[in-house]
N, C-alpha and C positions, 0 to 999 in steps of 0.2 A: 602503320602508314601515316604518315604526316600530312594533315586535310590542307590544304590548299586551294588558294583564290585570287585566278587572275585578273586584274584589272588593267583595261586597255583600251581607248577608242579609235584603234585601227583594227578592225574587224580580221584584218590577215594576219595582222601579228599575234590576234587572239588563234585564230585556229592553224597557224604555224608550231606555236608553241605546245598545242595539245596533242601533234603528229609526235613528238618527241619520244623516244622510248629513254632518254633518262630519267623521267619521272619514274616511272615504274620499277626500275634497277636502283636507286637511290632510296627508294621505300615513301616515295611520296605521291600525291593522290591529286588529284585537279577536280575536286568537287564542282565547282560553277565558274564561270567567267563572265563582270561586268564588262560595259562602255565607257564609264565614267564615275569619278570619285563617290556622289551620290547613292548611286544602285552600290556601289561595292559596300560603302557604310552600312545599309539598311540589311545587306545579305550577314556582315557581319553580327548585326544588333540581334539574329536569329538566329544565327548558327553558330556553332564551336569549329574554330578556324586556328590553327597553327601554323600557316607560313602566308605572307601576302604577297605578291608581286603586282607591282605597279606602276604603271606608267606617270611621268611628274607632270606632262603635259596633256590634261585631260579638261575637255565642257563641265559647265554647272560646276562642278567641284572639281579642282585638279587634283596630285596627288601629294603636295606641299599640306593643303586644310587638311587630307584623308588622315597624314602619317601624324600629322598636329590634334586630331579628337582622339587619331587611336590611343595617344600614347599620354593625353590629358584625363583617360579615363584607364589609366593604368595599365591596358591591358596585357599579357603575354602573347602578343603574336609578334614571331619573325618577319623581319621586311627586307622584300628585295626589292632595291628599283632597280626601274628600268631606262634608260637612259640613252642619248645620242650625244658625239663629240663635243655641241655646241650648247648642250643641258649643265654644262660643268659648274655653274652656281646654283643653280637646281638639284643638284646634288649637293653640295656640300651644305645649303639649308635643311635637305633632307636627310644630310645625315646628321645635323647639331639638332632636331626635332627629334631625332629615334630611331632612322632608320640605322638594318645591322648590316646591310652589304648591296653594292650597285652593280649591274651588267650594261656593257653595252649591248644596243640591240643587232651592230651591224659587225658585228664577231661573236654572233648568241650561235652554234652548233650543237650536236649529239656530244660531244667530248669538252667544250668547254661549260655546257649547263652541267653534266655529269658533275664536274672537278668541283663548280660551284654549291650543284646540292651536297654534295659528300661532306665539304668545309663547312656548311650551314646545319648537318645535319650534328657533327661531333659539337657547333657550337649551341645546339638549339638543347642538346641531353645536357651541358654544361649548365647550361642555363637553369635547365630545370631540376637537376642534383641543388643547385645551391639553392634553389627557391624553397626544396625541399628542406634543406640544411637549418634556411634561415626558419622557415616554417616548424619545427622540429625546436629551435630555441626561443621560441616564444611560447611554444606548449612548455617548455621545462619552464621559462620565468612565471608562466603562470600556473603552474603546481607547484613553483618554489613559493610561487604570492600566500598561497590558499590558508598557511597557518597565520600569517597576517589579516588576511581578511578574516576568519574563524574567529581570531582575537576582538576586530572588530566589532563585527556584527554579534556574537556573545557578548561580548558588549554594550551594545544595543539593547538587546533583549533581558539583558539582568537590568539595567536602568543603572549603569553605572559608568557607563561612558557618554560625557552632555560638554554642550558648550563646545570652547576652543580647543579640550581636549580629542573632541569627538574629531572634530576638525580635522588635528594633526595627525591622529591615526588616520583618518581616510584617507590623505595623501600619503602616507607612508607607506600604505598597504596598496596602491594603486588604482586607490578608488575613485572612476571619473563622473559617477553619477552622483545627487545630491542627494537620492533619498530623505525628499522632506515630503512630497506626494510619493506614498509605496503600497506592500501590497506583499504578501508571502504566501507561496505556493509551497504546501508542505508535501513531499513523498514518503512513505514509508513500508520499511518491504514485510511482507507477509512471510510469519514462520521465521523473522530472527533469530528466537533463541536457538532454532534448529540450525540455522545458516552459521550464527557463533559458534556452535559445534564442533559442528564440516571444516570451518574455514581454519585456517592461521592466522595469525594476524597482518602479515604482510601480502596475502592472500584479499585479506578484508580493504589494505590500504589499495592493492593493485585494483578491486571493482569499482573501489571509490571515483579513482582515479580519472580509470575509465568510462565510467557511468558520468562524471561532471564534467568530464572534456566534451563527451560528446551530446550533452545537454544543451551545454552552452552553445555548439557550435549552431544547434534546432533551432534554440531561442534567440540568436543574432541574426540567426537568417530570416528569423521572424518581424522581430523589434525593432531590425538594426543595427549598426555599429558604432555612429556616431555618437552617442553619450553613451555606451555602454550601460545598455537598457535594464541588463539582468547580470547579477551573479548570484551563481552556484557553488553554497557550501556543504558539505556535510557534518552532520554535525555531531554523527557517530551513533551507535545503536539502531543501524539500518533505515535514518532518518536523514532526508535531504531536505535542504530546503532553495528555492529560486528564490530569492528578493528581488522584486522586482519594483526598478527606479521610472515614478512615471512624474516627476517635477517640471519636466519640458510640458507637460500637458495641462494646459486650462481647464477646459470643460470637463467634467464629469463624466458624460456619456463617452468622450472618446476614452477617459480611464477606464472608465468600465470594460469597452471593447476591447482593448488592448489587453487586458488581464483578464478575459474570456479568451480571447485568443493562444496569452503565452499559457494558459489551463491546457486547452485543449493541446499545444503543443508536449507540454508536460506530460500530459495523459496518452501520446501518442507513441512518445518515446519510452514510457513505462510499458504500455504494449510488449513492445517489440523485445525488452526486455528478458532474460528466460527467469528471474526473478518475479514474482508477483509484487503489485504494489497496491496501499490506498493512496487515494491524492484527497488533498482537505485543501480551501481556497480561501482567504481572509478576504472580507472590505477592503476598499481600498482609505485608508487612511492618512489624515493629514496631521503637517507638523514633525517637530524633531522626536515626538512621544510615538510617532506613527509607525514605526518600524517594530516597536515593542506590542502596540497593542494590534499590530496586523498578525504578529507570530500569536500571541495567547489566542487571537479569534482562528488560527490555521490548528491549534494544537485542540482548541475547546471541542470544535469538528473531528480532528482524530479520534476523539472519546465518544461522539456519539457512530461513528462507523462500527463499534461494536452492535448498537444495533441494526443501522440501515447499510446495506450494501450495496451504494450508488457509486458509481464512474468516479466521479467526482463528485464529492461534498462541499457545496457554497455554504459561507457562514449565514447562519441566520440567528438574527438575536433573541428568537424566541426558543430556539433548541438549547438547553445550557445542561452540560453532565450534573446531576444529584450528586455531594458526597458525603453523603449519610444514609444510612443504610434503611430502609424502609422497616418497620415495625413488626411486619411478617416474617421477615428475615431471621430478628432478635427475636421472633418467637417459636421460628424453628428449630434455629439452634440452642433453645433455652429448654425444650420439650422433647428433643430426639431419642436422648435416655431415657425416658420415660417412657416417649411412644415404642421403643424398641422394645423392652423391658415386661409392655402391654401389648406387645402386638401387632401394634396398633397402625399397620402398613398403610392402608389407605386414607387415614387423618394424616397420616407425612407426607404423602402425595398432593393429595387435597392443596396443604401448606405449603407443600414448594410450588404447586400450581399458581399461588399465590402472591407465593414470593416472585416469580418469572413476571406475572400479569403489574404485579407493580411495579418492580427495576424497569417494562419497558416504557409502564408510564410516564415515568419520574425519568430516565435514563440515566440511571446509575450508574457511577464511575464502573466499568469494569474491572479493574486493577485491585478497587478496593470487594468487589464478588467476590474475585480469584480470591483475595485473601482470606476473606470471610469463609469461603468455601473449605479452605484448605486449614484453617483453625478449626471449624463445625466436625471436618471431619475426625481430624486427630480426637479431637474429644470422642467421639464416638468409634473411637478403637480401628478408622479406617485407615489404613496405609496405603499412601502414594508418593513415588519419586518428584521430585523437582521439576523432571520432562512432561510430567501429566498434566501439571499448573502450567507450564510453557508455551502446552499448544491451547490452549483456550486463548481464543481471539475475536471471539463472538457468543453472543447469548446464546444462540443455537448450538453449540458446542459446551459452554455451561450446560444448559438443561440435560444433553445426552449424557455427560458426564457424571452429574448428579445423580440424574435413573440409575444410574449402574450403581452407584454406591447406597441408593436404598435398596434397590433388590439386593443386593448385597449384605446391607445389614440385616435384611429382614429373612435373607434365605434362612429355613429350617425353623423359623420362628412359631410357622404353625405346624401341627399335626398332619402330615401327609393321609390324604385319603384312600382307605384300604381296597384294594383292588376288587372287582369284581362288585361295587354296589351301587345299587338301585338307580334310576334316575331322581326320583322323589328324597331319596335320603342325601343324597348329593347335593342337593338344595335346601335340602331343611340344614346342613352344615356349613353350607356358604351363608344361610340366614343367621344362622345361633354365632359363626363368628362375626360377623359383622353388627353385631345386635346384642352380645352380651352383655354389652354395659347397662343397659336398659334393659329396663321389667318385659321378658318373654316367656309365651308361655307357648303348650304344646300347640293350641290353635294360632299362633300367628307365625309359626313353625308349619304348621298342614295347609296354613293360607299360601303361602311362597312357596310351598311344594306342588301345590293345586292337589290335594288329597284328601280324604276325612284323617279328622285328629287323632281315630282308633286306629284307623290301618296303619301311621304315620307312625304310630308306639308302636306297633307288634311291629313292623319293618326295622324302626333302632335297634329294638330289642334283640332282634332274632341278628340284625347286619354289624349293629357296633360291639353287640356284645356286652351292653351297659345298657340300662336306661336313661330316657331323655331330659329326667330332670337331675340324675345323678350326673350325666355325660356336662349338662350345663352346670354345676355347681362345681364339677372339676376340672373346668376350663378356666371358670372364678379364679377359683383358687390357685393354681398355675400361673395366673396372669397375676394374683397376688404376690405370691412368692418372686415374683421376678421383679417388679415394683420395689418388695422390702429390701431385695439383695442389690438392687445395680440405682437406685434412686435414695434420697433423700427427703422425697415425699411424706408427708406424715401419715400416718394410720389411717386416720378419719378419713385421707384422703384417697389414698391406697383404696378404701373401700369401697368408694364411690366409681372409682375408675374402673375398680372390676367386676362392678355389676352389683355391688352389694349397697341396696341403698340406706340401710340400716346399719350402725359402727357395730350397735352388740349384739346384732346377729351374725356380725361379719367375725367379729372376736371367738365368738360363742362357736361356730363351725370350721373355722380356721386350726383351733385348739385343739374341735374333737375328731377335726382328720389331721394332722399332724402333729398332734400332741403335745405341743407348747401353742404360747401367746403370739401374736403377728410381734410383738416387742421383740419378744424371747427369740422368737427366728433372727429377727434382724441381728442381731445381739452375735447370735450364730456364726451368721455367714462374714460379719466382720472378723470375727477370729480365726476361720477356716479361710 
């Protein structure tokens, strides 16, 4: 139905016309009817109206001013006046202002308003196909713009487009803002490398597309249109970015408004999105250097949303990614063989505990973790696809990741506990291994157990089937051998680690239960 609004200050002619049943049979609608030009403007400033009828001689405002703001402020409404014999320059002013078609009032019937709506109505679809049309080739010039502008603002951002060159690109490319007050709003979707996957690539260009059409159209309705406040490029790897031009604007505080505003705009339309995103928010920055150092403050933020996961991230110049790698880290991966080799599960925990508690300090590149992760581990004999480094996109997701590959290494590392024993000895074994490196004896063994030290021996004896100080000097040594064969550890060292604080007693008993040297073994297991 076609809303409609009549305006008239003959109160009969008003409710003459609403008896009509052509309205109704023609698919149009008589939402309200004013008095005069005034009340009809103010009904339109509130309401969505597609056809007018109006009388030209009308109080306060007649309908020559009505058809003259309607059509100075662009709008698409239909006009029909209305007219009498002796209005005939009244018309024809009315129709060089805009109006699309006149009636008279004193031959207006059921059959000649019909014939009129039916002609207004083939002309009103007409109208609005081509508005479509044109609407339709301003989207295409501005997706044909986009690899120009990309070139641009890349441009910008490498610090290799300045001066009069910068210039001529930005009129070539369609650029009507000045971008010397800016500001970059960075987007990027969560799970990329999964999305590059799934997608094709003309797949990947078709979301682009669509996701920056309808960006912009958020961000105009927000900012404006007349300087073209904001453009939306993409810039490829699931990263958008709005550059937003605020060089109309003096004061600082309204910049700042405005680029909280076109954020939250941002942020409302990633919502809505069925893509996940983070959004990062630079300063706003002045100067022709300002475009470049708004995007490195949008991208510095990207790197810290690895650890915080806020809505939006504003730059702050105290947050800046670490890229070097914290101390803990290099001494994780510097000790893993080692610690596998010894056992040694809960000192690699301990150390990744560490490692986690300083990256969040420092916030450390994540990019350069992943990597770190994914060398540590190869060394340490773990295998993982390409997809498993992919989806880390958070510390929180490192750390989970990580667990799994020390339990992993570490599974079957210790002796499984033989079914069916004790409470007491169950503990004196979680004690001896955790404690082997260090001088224990059968009393700090019955301490942890909560036991006397006698029954604690006749209980090993009878449940492990060994004695307690044979059981501990063969766990030594086990953890030696694994030391000599998978480490480069020296001897001396080797000894110490497995509990033997002594090297020539460590040689001396190593000999006389395996029957060569800790040398000679090593020696061994290189050749086997």
């Amino acid at each position: 139905m076609y809303r409609t609004l009549v305006a008239d200050d003959d109160f009969l002619v008003r409710s003459y016309l609403k008896t009509l049943d052509s309205w109704g049979k023609a698919g149009y609608e008589i939402v309200d009817d004013a008095e005069d030009g005034e009340e009809a403007y103010n009904f339109l400033r509130k309401e969505k109206v597609d056809v007018l009828v109006t009388d030209l001689s009308m109080p306060v405002m007649d309908g020559i001013e009505l058809i003259r703001r309607i059509r100075e402020e662009n709008r698409e409404i239909y006009i029909i006046v209305l007219s009498c014999h002796d209005d005939f320059e009244y018309v024809k002013e009315a129709m060089r202002l805009g109006a699309d078609e006149y009636v008279l009032k004193n031959s207006l019937d059921e059959d000649s308003l019909y014939e009129t709506l039916e002609k207004s109505a083939r002309l009103i679809e007409k109208r609005r196909r081509k508005s479509q049309e044109q609407a339709q080739t301003r989207k295409l010039i501005r997706f044909g713009s986009h690899a120009l502008k990309y070139y641009f603002f890349n441009g910008l951002i490498s610090g290799t487009l300045k001066g009069q060159a910068r210039e001529e690109k930005r009129v070539e490319a369609g650029i009507t803002g000045k971008f010397f007050n800016s500001a970059v709003i960075c987007m990027f979707m969560e799970k990329w490398a999964e999305r590059e996957r799934q997608w094709t690539p003309l797949e990947v260009e078709q979301y682009s597309h669509n996701f920056r059409h309808r960006l912009l159209e958020r961000t105009e309705e927000l900012l404006g249109t007349e300087n073209e406040a904001s453009e939306v490029i993409y810039l490829g790897a699931g990263i958008f970015c709005c550059f937003v031009d605020l060089s109309e604007d003096c004061r600082t505080s309204v910049m700042q408004q405005r680029l909280t505003e076109a954020a939250a705009s941002c942020y409302r339309h990633c919502r809505e999105d069925f893509c996940e995103f983070g959004i990062s928010v630079s300063s706003v920055c002045m100067g022709e250097e300002g475009i470049r150092q708004a995007y490195q403050q949008a991208r510095e933020m990207m790197k810290i949303r690895f650890y915080e996961k806020k809505d939006i991230l504003y730059f702050e110049g105290s947050k800046k990614a670490d890229s070097v790698l914290p101390e803990s880290a290099e001494k994780l991966a510097g000790n893993m063989l080692s610690m596998k080799a010894g056992n040694e599960r809960k000192k690699a925990e301990e150390l990744w505990e560490q490692v986690l508690a300083d990256c969040r300090k420092r916030y450390t590149d994540g990019r350069i973790l992943v990597q770190w992760l994914k060398k540590m581990n190869q060394t340490a004999g773990i295998e993982r696809d390409s997809i498993w480094y992919d989806e880390i996109e958070d510390i929180e997701e490192l750390a989970e990741k990580e667990n799994s590959c020390i339990a992993e290494l570490f599974a079957g590392g210790a002796e499984e506990v033989p079914e069916g024993i004790s409470s007491a000895v169950k503990k004196a074994l979680e004690f001896i291994r955790e404690h082997y490196e260090e001088p224990i004896s059968l009393q700090d063994a019955a301490d942890a157990a909560e036991v006397n030290p006698a029954y604690l021996s006749y209980l090993f004896k009878q449940e492990m089937e060994i004695g307690f100080s044979n059981y501990v000097q063969e766990l030594r040594i086990n953890c030696a051998k694994k030391l000599l064969s998978g480490t480069n550890c020296k001897v001396k060292d080797v000894a110490l680690r497995s509990g033997f604080g002594d090297y020539h007693y460590f040689s001396k008993t190593f000999k006389k239960i395996t029957g060569m040297s800790p040398a000679e073994y090593r020696k061994g297991s290189e050749v086997s």
